[in-house]
Backbone as JSON Lines, residues from 0, in Angstrom:
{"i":0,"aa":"X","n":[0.84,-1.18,0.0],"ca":[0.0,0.0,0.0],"c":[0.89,1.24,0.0]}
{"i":1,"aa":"X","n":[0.79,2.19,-0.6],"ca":[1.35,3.58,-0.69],"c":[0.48,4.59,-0.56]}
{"i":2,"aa":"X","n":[0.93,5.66,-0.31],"ca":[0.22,6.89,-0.23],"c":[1.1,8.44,-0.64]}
{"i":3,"aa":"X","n":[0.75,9.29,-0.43],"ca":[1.24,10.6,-1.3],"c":[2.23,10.79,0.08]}
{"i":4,"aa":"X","n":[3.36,11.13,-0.76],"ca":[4.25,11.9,0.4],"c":[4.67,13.33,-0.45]}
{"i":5,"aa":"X","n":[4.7,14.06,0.09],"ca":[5.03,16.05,-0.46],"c":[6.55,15.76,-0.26]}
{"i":6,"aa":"X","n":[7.16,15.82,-0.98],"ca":[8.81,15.76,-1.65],"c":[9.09,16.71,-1.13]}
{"i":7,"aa":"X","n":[8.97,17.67,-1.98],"ca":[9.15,18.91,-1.91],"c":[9.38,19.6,-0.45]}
{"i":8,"aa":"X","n":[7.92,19.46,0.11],"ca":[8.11,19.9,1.46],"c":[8.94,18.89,2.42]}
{"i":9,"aa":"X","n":[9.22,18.09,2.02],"ca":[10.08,16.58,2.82],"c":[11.81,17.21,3.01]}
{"i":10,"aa":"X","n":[11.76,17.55,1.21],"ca":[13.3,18.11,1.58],"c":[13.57,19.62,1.85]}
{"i":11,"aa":"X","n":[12.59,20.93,1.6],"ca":[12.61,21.92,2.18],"c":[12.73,21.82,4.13]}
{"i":12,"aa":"X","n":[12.09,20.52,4.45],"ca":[12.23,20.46,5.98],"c":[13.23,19.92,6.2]}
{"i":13,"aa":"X","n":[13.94,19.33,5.67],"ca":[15.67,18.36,6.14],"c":[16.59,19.77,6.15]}
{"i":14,"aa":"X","n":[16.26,20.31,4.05],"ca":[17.27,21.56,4.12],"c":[17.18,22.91,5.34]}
{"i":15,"aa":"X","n":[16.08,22.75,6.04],"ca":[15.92,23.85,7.25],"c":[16.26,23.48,8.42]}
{"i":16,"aa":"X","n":[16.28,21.82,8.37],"ca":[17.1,21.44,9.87],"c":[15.52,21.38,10.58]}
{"i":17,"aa":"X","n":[14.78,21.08,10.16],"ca":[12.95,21.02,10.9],"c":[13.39,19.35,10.71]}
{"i":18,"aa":"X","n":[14.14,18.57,12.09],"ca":[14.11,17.38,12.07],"c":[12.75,16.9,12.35]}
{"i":19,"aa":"X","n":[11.88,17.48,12.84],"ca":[10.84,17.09,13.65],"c":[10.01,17.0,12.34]}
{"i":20,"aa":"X","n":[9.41,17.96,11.61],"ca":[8.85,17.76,10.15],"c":[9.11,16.7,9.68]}
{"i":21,"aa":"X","n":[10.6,16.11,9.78],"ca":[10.83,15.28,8.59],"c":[10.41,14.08,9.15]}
{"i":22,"aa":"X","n":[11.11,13.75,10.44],"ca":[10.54,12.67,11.37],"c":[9.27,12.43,11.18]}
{"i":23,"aa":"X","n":[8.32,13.08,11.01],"ca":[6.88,12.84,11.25],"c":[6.76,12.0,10.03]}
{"i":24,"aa":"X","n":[7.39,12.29,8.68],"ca":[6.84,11.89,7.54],"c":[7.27,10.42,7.35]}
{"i":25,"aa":"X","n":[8.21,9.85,8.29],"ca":[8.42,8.84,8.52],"c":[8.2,7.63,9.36]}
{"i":26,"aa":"X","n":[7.87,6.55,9.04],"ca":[7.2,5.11,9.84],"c":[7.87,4.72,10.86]}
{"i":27,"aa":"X","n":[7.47,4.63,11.91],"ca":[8.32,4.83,13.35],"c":[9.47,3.29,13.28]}
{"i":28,"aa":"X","n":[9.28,2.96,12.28],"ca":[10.29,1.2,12.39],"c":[10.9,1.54,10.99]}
{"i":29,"aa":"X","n":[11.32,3.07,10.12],"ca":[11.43,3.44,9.13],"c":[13.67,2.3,8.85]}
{"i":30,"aa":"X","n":[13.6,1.93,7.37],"ca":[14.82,1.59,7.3],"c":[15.46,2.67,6.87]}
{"i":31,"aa":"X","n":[16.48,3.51,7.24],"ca":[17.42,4.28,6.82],"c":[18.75,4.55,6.35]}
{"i":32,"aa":"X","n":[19.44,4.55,4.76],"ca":[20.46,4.55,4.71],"c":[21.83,5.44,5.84]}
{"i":33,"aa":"X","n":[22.66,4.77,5.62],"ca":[23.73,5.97,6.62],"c":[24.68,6.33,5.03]}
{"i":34,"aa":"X","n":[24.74,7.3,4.25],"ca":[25.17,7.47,3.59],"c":[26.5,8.42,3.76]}
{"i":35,"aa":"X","n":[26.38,8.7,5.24],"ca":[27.67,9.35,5.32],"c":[28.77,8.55,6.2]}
{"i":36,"aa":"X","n":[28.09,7.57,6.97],"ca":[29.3,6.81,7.61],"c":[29.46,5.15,7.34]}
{"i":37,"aa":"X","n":[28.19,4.93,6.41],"ca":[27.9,3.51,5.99],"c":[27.04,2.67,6.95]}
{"i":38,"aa":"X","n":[26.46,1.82,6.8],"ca":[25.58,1.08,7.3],"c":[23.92,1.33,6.69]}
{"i":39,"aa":"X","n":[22.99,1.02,7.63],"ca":[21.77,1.36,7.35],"c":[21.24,1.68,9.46]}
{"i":40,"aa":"X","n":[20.16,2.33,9.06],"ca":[18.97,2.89,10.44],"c":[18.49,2.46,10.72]}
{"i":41,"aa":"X","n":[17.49,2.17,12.11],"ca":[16.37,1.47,12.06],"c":[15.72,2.37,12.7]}
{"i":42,"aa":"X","n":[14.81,3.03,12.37],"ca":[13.77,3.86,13.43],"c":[13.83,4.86,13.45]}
{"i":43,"aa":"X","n":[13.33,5.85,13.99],"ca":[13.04,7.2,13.49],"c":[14.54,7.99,14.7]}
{"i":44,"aa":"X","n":[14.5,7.58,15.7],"ca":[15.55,8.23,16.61],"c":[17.05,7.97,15.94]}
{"i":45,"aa":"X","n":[17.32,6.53,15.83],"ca":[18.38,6.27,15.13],"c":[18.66,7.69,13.62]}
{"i":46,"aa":"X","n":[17.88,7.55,12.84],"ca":[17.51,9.02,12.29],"c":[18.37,10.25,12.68]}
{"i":47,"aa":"X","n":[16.94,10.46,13.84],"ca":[17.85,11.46,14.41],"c":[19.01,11.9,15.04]}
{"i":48,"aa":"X","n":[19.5,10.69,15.2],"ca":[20.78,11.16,16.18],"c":[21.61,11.05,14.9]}
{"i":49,"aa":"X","n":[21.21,10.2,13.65],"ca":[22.6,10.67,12.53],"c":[22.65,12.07,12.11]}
{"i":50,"aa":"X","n":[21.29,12.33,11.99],"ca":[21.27,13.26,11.45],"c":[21.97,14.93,12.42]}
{"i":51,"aa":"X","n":[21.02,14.79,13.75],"ca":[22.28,15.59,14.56],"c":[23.65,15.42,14.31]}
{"i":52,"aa":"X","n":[24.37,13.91,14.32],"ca":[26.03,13.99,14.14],"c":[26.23,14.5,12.75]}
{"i":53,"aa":"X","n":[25.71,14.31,11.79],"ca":[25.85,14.69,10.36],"c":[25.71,16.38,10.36]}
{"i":54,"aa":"X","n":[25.31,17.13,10.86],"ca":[24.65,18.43,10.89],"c":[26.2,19.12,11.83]}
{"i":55,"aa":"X","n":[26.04,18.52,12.66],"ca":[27.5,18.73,13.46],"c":[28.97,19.24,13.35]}
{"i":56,"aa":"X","n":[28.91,18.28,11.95],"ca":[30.37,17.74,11.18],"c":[30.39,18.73,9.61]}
{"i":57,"aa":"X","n":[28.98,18.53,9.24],"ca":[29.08,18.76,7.45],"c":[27.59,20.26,7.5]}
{"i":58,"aa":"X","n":[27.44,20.56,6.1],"ca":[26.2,20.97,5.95],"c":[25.62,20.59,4.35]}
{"i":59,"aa":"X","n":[24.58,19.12,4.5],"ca":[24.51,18.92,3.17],"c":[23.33,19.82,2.91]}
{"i":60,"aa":"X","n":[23.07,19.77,1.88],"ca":[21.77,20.06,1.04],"c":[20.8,19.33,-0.39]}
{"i":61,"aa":"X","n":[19.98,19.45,-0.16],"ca":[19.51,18.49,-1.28],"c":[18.16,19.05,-2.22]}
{"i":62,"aa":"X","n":[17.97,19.0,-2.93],"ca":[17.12,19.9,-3.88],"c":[16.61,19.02,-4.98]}
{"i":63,"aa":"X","n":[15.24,18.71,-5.26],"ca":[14.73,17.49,-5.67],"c":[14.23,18.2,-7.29]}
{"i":64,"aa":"X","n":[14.8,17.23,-7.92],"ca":[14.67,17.91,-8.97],"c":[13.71,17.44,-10.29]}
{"i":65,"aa":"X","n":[12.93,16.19,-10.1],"ca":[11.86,15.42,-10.28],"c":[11.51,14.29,-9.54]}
{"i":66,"aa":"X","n":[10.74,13.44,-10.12],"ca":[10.68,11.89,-9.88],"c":[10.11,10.91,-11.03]}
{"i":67,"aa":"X","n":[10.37,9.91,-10.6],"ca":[9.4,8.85,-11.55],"c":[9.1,7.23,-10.37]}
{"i":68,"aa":"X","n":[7.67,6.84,-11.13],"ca":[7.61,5.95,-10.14],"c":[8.23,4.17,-10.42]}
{"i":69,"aa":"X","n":[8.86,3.82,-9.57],"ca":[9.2,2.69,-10.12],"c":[8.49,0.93,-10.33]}
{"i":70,"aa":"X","n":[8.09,-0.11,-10.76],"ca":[8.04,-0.72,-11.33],"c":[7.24,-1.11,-10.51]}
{"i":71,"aa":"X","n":[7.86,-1.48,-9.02],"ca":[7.7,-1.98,-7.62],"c":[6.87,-1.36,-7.23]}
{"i":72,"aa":"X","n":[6.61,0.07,-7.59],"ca":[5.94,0.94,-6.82],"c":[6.57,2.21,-5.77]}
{"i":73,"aa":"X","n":[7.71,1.78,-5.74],"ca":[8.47,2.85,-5.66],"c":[8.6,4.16,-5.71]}
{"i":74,"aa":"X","n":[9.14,5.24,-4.92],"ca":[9.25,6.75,-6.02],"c":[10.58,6.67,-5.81]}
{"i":75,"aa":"X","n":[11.27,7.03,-7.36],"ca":[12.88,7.64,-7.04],"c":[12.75,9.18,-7.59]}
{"i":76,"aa":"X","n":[13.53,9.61,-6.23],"ca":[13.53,11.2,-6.66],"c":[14.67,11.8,-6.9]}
{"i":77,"aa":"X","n":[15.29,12.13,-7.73],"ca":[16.4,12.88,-8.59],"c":[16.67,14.13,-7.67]}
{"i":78,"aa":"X","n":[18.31,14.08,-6.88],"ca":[17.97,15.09,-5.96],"c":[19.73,15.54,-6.59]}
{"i":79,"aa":"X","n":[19.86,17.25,-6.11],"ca":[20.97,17.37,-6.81],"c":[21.29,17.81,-5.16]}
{"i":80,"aa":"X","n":[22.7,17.19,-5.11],"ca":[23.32,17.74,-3.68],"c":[23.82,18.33,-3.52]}
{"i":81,"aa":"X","n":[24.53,19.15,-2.3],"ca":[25.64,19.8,-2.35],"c":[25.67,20.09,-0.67]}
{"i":82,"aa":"X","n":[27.35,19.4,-0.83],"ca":[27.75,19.12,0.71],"c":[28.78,20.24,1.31]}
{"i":83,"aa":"X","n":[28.86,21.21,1.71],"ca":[29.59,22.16,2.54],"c":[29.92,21.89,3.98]}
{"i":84,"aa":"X","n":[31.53,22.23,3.81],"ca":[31.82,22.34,5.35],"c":[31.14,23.2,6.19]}
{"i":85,"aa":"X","n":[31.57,23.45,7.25],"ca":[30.83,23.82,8.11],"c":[30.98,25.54,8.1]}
{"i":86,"aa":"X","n":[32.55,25.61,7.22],"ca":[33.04,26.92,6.89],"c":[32.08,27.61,5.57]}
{"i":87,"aa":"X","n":[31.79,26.78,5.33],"ca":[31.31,27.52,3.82],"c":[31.57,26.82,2.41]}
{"i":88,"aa":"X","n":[32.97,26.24,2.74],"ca":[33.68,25.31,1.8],"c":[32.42,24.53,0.73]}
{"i":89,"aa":"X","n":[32.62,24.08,-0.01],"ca":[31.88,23.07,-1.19],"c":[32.93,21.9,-1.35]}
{"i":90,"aa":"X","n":[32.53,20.58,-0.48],"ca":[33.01,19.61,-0.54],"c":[32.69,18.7,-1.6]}
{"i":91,"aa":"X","n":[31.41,18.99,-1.69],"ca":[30.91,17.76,-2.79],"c":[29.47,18.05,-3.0]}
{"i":92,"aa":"X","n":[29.58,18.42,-4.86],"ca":[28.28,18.28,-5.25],"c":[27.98,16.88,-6.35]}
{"i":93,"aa":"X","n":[26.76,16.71,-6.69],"ca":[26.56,16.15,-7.75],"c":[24.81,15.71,-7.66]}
{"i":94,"aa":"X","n":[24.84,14.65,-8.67],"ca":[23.38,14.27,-8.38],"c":[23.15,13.01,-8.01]}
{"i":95,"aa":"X","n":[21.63,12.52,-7.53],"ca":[21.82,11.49,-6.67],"c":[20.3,10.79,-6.96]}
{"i":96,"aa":"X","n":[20.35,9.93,-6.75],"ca":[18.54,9.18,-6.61],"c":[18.36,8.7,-5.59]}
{"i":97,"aa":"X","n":[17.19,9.27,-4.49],"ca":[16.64,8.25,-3.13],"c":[15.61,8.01,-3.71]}
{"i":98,"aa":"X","n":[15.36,6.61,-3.43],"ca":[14.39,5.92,-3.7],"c":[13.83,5.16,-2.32]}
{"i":99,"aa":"X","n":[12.39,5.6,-2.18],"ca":[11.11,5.65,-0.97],"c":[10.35,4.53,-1.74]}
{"i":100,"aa":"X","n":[10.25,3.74,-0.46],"ca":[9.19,2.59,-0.17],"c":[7.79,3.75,0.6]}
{"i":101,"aa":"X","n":[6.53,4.05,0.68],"ca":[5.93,4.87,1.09],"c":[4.79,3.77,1.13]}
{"i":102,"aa":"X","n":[4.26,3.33,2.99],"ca":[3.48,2.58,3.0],"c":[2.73,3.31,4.01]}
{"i":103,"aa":"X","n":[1.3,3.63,4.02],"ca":[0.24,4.0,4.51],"c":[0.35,5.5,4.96]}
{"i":104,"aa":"X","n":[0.85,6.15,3.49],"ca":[1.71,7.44,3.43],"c":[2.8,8.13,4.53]}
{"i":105,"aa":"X","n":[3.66,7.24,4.74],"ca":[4.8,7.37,5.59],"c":[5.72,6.82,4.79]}
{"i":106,"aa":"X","n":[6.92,7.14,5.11],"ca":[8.39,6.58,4.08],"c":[8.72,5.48,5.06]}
{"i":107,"aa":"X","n":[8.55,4.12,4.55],"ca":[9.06,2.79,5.21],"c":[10.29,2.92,4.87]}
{"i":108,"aa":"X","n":[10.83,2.82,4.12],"ca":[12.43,2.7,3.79],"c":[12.96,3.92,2.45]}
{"i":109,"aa":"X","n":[14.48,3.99,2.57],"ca":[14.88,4.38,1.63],"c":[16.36,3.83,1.18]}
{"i":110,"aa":"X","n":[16.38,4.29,-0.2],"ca":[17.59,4.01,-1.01],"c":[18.69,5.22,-1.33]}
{"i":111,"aa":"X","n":[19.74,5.15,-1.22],"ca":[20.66,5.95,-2.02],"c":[21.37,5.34,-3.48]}
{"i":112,"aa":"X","n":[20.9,6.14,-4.74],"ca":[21.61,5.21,-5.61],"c":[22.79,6.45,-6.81]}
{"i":113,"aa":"X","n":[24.04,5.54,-6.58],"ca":[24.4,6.98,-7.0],"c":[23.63,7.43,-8.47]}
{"i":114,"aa":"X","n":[24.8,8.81,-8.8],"ca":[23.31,9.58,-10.1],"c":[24.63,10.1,-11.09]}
{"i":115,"aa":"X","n":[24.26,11.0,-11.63],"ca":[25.08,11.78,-12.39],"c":[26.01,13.0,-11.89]}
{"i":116,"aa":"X","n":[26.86,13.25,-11.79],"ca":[27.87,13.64,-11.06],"c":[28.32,15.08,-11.59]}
């Protein structure tokens, strides 16, 4: 089962640091990539506490730049990144695909797959 999730407003609330927004849009047993230190999440706190250490250390950003739905049922959303130190610096941009499992309009899981660079 799927339901509508607002992208848009999903990643306007990560890029503002509104962890609590984003948390909500997610299934309290949600799977989460760790794309900055490797592994995967389980749960919405796990979440948050990467996301505090990640916020800490770096300042990414992410800016969604369509989608399409996949086969499975899937959405992958075409997000273009861009990762700054904490100075200002531009460590790393490029583009990227997360791809959302979205079951009873909450994000059950997600994917990082790399994109075009």
């Amino acid at each position: 089962m799927t339901g509508a999730v607002d992208f848009d407003a999903l990643y306007d609330a990560f890029n503002a640091r509104d962890i609590e927004a984003v948390l909500a849009r997610l299934d309290p047993d949600v799977m989460w990539p760790n794309g900055w230190e490797g592994g995967m999440l389980y749960g919405r706190d796990a979440v948050r506490d990467y996301w505090l250490r990640q916020w800490a250390a770096i300042d990414p950003s992410v800016t969604p730049m369509g989608h399409t739905i996949e086969a499975d049922g899937r959405t992958a959303v075409h997000v273009r990144q861009v990762v700054r130190g904490l100075d200002g610096a531009v460590l790393s941009r490029g583009d990227v695909i997360h791809v959302y499992r979205i079951m009873s309009g909450l994000i059950r899981s997600m994917e990082i797959r790399g994109g075009r660079g």
